[in-house]
C-alpha positions in Angstrom: 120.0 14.7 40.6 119.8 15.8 36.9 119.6 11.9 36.0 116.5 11.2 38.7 114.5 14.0 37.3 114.7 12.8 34.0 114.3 9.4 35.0 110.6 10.8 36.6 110.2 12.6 33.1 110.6 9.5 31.0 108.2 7.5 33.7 105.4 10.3 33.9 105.4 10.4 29.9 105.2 6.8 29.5 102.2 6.1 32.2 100.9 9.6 30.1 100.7 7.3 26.8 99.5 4.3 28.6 96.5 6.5 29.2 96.2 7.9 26.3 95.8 4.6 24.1 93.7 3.6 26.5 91.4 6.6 26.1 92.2 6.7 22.0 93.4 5.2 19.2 97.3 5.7 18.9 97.8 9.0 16.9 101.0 10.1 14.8 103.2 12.7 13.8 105.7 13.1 10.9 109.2 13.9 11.4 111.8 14.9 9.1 114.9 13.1 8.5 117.6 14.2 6.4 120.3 11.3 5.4 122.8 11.8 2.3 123.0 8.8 0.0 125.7 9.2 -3.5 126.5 12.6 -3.4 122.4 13.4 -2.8 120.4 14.9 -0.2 117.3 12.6 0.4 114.8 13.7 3.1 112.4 10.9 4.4 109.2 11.1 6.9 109.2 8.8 10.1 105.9 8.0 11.9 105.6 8.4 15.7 103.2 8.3 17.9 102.0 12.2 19.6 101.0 12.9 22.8 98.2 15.0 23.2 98.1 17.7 25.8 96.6 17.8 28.8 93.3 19.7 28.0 92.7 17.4 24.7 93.2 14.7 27.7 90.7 16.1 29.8 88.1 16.7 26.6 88.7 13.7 25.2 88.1 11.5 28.4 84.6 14.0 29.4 82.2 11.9 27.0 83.0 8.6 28.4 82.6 9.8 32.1 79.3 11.3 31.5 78.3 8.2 29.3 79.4 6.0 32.3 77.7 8.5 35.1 74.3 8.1 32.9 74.6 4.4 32.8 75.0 4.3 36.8 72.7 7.4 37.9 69.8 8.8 36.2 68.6 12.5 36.6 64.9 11.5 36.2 62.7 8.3 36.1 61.8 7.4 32.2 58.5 7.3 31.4 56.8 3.7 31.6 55.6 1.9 28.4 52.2 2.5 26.8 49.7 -0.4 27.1 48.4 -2.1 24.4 44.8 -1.4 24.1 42.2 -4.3 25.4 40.4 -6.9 22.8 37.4 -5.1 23.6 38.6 -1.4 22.7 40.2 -3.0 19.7 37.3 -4.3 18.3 35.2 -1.1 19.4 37.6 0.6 17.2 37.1 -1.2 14.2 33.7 -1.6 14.4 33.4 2.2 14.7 35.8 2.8 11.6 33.6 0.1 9.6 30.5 2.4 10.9 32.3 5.0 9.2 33.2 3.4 6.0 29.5 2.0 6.0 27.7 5.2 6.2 30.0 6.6 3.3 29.6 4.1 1.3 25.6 4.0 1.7 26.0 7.8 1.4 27.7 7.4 -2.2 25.3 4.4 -3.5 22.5 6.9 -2.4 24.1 9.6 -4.5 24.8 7.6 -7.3 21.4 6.3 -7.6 20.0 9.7 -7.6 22.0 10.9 -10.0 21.3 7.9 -12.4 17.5 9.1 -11.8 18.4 12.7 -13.0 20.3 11.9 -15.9 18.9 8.7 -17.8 19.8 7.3 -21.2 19.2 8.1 -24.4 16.6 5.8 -25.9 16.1 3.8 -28.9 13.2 5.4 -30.7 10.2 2.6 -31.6 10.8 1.1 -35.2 7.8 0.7 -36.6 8.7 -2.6 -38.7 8.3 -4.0 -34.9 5.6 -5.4 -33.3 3.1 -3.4 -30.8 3.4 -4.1 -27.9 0.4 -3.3 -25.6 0.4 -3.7 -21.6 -2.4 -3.1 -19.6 -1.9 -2.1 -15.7 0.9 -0.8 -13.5 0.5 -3.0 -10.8 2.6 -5.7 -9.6 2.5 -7.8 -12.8 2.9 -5.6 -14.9 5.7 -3.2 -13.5 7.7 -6.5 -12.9 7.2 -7.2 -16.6 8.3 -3.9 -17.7 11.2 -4.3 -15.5 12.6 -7.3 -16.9 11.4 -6.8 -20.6 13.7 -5.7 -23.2 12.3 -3.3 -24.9 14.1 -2.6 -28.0 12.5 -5.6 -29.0 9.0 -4.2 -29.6 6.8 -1.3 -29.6 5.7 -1.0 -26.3 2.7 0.9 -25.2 1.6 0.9 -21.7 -2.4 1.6 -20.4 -3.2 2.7 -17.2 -5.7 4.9 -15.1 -2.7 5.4 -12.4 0.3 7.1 -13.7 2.2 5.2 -10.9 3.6 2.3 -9.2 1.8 1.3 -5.8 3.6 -0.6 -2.7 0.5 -2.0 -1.3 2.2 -3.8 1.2 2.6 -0.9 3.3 -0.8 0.9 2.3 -2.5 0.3 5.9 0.9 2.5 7.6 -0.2 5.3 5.1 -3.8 5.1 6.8 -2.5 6.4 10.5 0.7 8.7 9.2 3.2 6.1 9.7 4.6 6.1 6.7 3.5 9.2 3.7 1.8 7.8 0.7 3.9 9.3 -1.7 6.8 7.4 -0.1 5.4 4.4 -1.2 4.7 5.5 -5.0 7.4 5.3 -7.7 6.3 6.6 -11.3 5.7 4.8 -14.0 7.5 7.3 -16.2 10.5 7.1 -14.0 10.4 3.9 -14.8 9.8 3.7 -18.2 12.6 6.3 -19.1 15.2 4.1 -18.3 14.5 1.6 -20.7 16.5 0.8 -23.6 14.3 1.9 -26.2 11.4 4.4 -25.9 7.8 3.1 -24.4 4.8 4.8 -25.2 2.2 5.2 -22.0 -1.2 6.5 -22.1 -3.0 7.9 -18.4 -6.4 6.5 -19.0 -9.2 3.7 -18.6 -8.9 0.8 -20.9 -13.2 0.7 -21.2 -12.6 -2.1 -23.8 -10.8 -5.0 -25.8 -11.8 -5.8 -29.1 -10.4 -9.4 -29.1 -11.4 -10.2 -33.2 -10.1 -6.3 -34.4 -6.9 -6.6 -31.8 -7.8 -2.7 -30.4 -8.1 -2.0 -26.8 -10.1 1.1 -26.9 -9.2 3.6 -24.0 -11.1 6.8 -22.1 -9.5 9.9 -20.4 -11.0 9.8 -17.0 -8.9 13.0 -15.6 -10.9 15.7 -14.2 -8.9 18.2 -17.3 -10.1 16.7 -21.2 -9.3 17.4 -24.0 -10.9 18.0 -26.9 -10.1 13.6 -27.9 -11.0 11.7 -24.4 -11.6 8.1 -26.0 -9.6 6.6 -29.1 -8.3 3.3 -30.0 -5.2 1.6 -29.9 -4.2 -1.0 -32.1 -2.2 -4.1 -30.9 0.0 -7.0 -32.3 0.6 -8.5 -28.5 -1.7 -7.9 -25.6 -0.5 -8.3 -21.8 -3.5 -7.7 -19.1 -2.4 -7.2 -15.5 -5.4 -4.5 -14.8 -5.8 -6.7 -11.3 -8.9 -7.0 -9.3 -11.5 -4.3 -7.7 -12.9 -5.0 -4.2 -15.6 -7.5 -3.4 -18.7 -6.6 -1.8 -20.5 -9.9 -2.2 -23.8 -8.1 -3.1 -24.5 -7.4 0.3 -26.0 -4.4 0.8 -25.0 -1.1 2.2 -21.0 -2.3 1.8 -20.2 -0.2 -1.3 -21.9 2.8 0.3 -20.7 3.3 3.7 -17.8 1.2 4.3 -13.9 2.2 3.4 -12.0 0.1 1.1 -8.4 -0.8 1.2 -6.6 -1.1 -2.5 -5.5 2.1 -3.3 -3.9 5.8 -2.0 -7.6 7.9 -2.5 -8.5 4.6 -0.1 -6.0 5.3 2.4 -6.3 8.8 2.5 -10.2 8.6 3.0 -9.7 6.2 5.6 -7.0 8.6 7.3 -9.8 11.1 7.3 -12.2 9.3 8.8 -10.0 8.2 11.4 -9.5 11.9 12.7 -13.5 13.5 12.4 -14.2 10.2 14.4 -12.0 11.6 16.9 -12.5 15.1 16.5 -16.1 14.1 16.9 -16.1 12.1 19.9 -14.2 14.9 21.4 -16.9 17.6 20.7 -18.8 19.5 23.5 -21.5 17.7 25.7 -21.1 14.2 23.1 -23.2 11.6 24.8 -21.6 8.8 26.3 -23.2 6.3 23.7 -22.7 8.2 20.7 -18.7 8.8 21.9 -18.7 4.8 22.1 -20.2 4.5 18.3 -17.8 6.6 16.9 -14.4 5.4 18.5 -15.6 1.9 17.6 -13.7 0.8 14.4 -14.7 -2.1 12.6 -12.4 -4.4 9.8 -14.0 -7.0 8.2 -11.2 -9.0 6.3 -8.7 -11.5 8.7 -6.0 -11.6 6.3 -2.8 -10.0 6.0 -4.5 -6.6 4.9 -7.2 -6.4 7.8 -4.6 -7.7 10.4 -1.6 -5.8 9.9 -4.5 -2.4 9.7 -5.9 -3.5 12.8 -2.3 -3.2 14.5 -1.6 -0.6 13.2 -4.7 1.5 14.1 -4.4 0.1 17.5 -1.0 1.3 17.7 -1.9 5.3 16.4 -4.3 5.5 19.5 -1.8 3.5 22.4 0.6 5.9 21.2 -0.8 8.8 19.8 -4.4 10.1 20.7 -4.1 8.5 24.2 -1.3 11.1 24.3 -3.1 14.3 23.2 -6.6 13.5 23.8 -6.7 11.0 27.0 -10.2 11.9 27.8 -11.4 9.4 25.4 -8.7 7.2 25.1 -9.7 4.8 27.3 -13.4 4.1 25.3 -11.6 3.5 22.0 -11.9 -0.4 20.5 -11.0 -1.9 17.2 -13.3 -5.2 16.4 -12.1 -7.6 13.3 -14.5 -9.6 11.9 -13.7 -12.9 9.7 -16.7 -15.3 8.1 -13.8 -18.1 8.7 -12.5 -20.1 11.9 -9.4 -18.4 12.1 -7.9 -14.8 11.4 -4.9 -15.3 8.5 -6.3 -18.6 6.7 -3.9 -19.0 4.0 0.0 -19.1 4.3 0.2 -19.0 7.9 1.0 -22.1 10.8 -1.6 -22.4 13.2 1.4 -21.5 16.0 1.4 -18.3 14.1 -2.3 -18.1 13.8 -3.0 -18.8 17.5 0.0 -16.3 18.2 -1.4 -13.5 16.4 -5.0 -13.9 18.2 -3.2 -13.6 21.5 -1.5 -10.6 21.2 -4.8 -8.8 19.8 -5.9 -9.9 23.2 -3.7 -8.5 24.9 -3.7 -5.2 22.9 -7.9 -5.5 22.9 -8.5 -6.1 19.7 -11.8 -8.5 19.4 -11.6 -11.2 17.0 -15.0 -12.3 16.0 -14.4 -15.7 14.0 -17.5 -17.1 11.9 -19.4 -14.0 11.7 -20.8 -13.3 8.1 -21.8 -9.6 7.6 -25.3 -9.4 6.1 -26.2 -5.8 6.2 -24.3 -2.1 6.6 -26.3 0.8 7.1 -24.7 4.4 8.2 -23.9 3.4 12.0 -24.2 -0.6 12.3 -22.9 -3.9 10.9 -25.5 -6.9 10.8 -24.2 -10.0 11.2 -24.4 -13.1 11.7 -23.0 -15.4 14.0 -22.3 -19.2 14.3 -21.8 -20.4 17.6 -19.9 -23.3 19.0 -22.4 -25.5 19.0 -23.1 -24.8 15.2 -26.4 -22.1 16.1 -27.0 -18.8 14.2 -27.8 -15.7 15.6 -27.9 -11.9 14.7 -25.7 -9.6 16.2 -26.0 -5.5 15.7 -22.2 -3.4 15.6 -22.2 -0.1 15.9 -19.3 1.4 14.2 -17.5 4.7 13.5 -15.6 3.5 10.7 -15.6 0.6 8.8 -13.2 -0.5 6.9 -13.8 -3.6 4.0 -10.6 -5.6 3.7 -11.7 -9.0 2.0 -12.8 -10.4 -1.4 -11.7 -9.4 -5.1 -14.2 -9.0 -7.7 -13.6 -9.3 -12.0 -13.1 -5.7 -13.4 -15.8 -5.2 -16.1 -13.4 -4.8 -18.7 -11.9 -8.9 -17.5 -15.8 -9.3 -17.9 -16.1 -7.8 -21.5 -13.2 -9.9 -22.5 -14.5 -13.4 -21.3 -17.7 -12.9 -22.9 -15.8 -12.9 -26.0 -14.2 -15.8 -25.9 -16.0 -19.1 -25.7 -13.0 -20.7 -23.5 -13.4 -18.3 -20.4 -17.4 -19.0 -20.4 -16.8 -21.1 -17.0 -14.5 -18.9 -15.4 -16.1 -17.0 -12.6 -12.8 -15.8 -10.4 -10.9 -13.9 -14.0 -8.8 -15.1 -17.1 -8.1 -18.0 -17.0 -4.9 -19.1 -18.1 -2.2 -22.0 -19.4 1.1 -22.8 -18.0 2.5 -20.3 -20.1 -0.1 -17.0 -18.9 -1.5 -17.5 -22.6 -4.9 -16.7 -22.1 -7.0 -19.7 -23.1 -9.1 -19.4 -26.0 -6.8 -16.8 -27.3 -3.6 -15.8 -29.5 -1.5 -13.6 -28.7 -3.0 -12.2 -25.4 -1.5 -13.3 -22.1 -2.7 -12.1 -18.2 -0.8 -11.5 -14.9 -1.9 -10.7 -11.7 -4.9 -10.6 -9.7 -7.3 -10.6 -12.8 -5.3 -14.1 -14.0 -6.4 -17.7 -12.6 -3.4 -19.8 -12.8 -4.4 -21.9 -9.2 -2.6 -19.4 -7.0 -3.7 -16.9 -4.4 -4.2 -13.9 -5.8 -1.1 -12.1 -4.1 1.4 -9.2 -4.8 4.1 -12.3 -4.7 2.5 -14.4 -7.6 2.4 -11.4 -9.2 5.5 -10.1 -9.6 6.9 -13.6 -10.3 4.4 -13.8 -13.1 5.6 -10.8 -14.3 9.0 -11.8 -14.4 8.4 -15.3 -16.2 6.6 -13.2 -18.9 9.2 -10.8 -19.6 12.0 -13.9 -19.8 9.5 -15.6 -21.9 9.0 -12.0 -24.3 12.7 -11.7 -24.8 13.1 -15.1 -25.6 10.6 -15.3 -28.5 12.3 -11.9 -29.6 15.5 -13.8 -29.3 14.2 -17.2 -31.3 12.6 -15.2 -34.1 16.1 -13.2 -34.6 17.8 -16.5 -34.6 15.5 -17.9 -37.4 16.0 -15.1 -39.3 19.7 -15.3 -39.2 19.1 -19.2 -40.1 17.3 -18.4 -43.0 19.6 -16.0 -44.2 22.3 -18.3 -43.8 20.9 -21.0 -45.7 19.7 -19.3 -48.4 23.1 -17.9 -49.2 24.9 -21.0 -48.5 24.7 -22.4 -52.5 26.1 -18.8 -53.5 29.4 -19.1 -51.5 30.8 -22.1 -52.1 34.0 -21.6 -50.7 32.7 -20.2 -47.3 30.0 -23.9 -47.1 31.9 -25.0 -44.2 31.9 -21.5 -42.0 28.3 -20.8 -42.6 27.7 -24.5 -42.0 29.4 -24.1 -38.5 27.3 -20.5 -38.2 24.1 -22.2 -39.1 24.8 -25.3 -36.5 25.4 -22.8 -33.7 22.7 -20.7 -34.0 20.4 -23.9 -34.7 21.9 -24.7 -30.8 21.1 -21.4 -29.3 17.7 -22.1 -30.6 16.8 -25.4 -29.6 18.5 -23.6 -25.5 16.0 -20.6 -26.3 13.2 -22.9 -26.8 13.2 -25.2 -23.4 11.5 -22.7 -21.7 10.0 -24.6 -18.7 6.5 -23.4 -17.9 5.7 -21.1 -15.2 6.1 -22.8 -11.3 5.2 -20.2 -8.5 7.7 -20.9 -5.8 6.4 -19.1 -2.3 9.0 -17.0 -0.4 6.7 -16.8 2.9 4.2 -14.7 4.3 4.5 -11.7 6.7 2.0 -9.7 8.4 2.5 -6.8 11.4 -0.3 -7.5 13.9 0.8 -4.7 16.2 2.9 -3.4 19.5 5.9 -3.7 17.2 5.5 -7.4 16.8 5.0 -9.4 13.4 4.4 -12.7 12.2 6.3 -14.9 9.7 6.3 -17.9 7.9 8.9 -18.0 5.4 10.9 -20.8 3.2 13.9 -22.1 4.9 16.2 -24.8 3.1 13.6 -27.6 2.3 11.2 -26.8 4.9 9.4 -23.5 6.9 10.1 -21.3 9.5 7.3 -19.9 11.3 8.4 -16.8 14.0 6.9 -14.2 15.7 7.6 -11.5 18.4 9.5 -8.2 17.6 12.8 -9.6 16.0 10.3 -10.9 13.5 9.3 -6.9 13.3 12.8 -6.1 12.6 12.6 -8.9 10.3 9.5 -7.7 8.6 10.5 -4.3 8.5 14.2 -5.3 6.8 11.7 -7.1 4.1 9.7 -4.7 3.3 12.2 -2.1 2.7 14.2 -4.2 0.3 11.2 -4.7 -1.4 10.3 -1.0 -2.7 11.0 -0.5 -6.0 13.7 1.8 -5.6 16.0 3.7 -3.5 13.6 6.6 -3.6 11.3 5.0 -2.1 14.0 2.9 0.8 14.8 6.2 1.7 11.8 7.6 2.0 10.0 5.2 4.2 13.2 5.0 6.2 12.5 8.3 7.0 9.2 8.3 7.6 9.8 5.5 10.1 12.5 7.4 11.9 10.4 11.1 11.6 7.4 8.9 13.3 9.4 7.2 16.0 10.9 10.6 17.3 8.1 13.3 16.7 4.8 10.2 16.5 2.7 10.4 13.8 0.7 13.1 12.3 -3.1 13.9 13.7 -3.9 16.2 11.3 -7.1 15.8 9.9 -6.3 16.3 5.9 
């Protein structure tokens, strides 16, 4: 009986291990044995394998069963995989990040540029051992001159009765409160501080030029003198860009009673007008015929100027006055009146052309093509009118404002100048001029600009490239005198260092090269960009250069078009964001009726 239970023992404890090595890793346990070897005592360890008891059992086999139970049953669902966001919600992301990242970095450039305003330079101050300099004008030949010209080359001394830089482009916005006139001025000191060297400019009215004494001689024309209002001042160079004054064709009555178009005092008048003519029309117990009369508005001019005005005066009433004063909205009319066959006769397709008189139909503007104004008194327009089948006849316009877009007439200084000169003695139109802008007849005296004939239209585009071929041809001539200096120098010392011959001969051969690169200046070649004019309802024409041909559009993603244009155009940053503003300020509050 003894034997059988231990028997069970031994059988239970082996099954026990089975189990156990199994579950874990066999484990061991020293034992002590004692033998006795030569007299000695030596004790050595023996390993065997332990069983563990039955709790470490149970512990040691709880990890696996759970691990198994959460393989085969789960307590709760897991949650399901997140979806990958769409192609379209991808790319709405990113484009809203790269809004982001624009409108920081437009931030910064706009704070950067501002900052550069504030804090200019320090300039080189004139050296007298240099030539003077002398520019006449800030308009667009000569500020684009300036611009380029490097002017620690001379002694540069700029004329002008405008202490500022004009972006007639968008004058005729400036005459409904589309756009603010200072938001289209930059000035000319502004401009002239961050030159390289110092420029002398003078606020007043060159009266004269003294061609044989080389003086232009200058008047204050400010409403504050001094106790010196006219002096002279002396020139080594002479650059005119003093442009063009407005046209009136000797007909009479013009000069007096119409509005002119070239300047801010214009734009502002006309602004003025605009409003008594409404204010008028508006007044108590106004007679029917007189209310007609005085919301009648006349341009005479069909080019860029008088259009894009016309559209925009149409558009201040469709979307202003007919608004706060609709009682006599519907008895306004704008009437443009061109002595040619067509409205925008130079730099225009006649797609664009007969594009431009359909939508004044549709927005009622009147063209009146052919029609030569003879007379203006106070309240009408005689003119006359050449019919299809070639007759004349008379017409009478009453008008409330009239506004004189067309013609450019010599400035009597131009005049005083080409009586001078024998060369200019069949010029009728301005200076005429060489390939160069050299003045012919002259030394030393070049013209840009309106008040230059060089066989262009007289545009703010030929102007400004003018401008900039002068100042490349200015700092070249600096450039080639320098060189011949530095030649001269060279060759004269190249007998008293014999041992350096060879290294001066190399410097004299190079700068003998960069003279002969200097020199090849190709005359001046106006190359046309294209022409753009708004003609209203937030629609524009143009008719720009496209790889070796023309691309004539209209409609309003041409107006997006124009718009882009124009605003790379201003001068500055200033003035981008200014009349970026005034656009926005305009489109969500309209324009301003106030009467000053």
């Amino acid at each position: 009986m003894a034997s059988s239970s231990r028997t069970l023992v031994r059988l239970a404890g082996s099954q026990l291990g089975v189990t156990v090595q199994r579950l874990h890793p066999p484990m061991t346990v020293s034992t002590s044995v004692t033998r006795s070897v030569a007299g000695f005592t030596t004790t050595s360890c023996a390993r065997k394998p332990a069983l563990p008891s039955p709790f470490a059992l149970i512990a040691s086999t709880r990890p696996v069963a759970s691990r198994q139970f959460r393989r085969c049953y789960a307590d709760a669902s897991s949650p399901p995989p997140k979806k990958k966001p769409g192609r379209i919600r991808s790319t709405f992301k990113w484009l809203r990040r790269f809004a982001y990242l624009s409108i920081l970095g437009l931030v910064g450039v706009v704070a950067y540029d501002g900052y550069k305003d504030r804090h200019p330079h320090e300039q080189y101050p004139p050296d007298p051992q240099k030539k003077t300099l002398v520019v006449l004008g800030t308009g667009w030949g000569s500020v684009a001159f300036l611009k380029k010209l490097d002017t620690s080359n001379y002694n540069v001394v700029v004329i002008s009765n405008r202490n500022y830089f004009l972006f007639t482009p968008l004058l005729p916005s400036c005459t409904t409160g589309q756009i603010e006139h200072r938001s289209i001025m930059e000035p000319v000191r502004q401009i002239l501080r961050h030159k390289k060297a110092a420029v002398t400019f003078y606020e007043a009215e060159a009266t004269k030029i003294d061609y044989e004494r080389k003086v232009v001689k200058i008047t204050d024309n400010s409403d504050i003198k001094g106790d010196v209002s006219e002096t002279e001042v002396p020139y080594d160079m002479l650059v005119i860009g003093v442009g063009a004054e407005n046209a009136t064709f000797g007909i009479p009555g013009v000069r007096e009673h119409s509005c002119f178009l070239k300047e801010i005092r214009d734009a502002q008048a006309i602004r003025t007008k605009i409003m008594d003519c409404v204010e008028t029309a508006a007044f108590k117990d106004q007679t029917q015929e007189e209310i007609d009369r005085l919301l009648h508005m006349v341009v005479v001019g069909g080019g860029p100027t008088g259009v894009e005005f016309a559209g925009e005066l149409r558009d201040f009433f469709d979307e202003d006055i007919k608004k706060l004063i609709p009682e006599i909205a519907p008895r306004f009319k704008v009437t443009l009146i061109e002595a040619l066959p067509n409205v925008l006769p130079m730099g225009f397709s006649k797609q664009l052309i007969d594009y431009t008189e359909s939508t004044f139909k549709e927005e009622h503007i009147e063209i009146k093509t052919k029609t030569m104004v003879k007379r203006v008194t106070d309240k009408t327009v005689e003119a006359e009118v050449t019919g299809p089948d070639g007759k004349k006849s008379m017409v009478t316009i009453p008008y409330g404002l009239l506004v004189w877009a067309t013609g450019n007439a010599v400035r009597p200084v131009v005049k005083d100048l080409m009586s001078q000169i024998p060369a200019q003695k069949d010029s009728r139109r301005g200076l005429a001029v060489n390939e160069y802008l050299v003045v012919q007849g002259t030394r030393d005296v070049w013209a840009v600009g309106d008040c230059a004939v060089a066989g262009y239209a007289p545009t703010a585009q030929v102007a400004s490239q003018e401008g900039t071929f002068l100042a490349k041809l200015f700092n070249n001539m600096a450039m080639t005198e320098t060189l011949q200096n530095r030649v001269h120098e060279l060759s004269a010392g190249l007998n008293l260092k014999p041992g350096d011959a060879a290294e001066v001969a190399r410097e004299i051969e190079s700068a003998e090269k960069q003279l002969r690169r200097i020199k090849d200046i190709k005359p001046f070649q106006y190359s046309h960009q294209g022409s753009l004019a708004y003609i209203g309802s937030e629609k524009a024409v143009a008719d720009v250069a496209w790889l070796n041909g023309n691309l004539a559009t209209g409609g309003k993603l041409t107006y997006l078009f124009w718009r882009s244009i124009y605003l790379s155009m201003c001068f500055s940053t200033r003035n981008r964001v200014l009349v970026a503003m005034d656009w926005i300020k305009a489109k969500i509050y309209g324009r301003d009726v106030s009467r000053e």
